[in-house]
N, C-alpha and C positions, 0 to 999 in steps of 0.2 A: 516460550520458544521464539527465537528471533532466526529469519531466513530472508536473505535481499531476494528479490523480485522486480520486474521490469512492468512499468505500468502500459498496460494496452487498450484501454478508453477510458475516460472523462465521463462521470456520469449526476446527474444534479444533485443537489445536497449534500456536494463536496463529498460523494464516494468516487472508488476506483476499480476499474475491473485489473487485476495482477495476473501475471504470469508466474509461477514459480518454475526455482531448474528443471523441475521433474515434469515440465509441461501442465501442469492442475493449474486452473486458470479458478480464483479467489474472487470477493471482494473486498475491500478495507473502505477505512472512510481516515481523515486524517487525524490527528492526535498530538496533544503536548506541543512542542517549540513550531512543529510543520502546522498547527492549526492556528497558533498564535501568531506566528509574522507570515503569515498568509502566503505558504511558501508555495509559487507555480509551478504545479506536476504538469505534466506533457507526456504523450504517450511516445513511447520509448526512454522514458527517464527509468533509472534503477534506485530505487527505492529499498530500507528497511524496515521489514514489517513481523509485528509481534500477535502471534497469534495466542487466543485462549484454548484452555485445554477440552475443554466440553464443546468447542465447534469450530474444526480445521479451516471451515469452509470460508470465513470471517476474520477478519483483523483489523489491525489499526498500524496507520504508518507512522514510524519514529521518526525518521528522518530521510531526506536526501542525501545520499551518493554521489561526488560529483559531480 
């Protein structure tokens, strides 16, 4: 399941605290191309993120949104 979400703090070992539409605020940590060229989140960037099916509360970000 993929759902974009807006990042709302920087947290160390390159996790993120998200926002989703639905206001549940997640964590992710980053993954694939976004962990490979070291791409810089900022809190207020909008972000896509891929969640597992066995724990909503968790994900991993695909990529950057504009």
């Amino acid at each position: 399941m993929t759902v974009e979400a807006v990042v709302v703090e920087e947290l160390p070992s390159l996790l993120f605290r998200l926002e989703l539409p639905n206001k549940a605020v997640v964590l992710a940590h980053g993954a694939g191309a976004a962990k490979r060229n070291w791409v810089r989140l900022l809190p207020g960037d909008r972000v896509e993120v891929e969640f597992a099916e066995h724990d909503p509360t968790r994900g991993r970000i695909v990529r950057k949104i504009g």
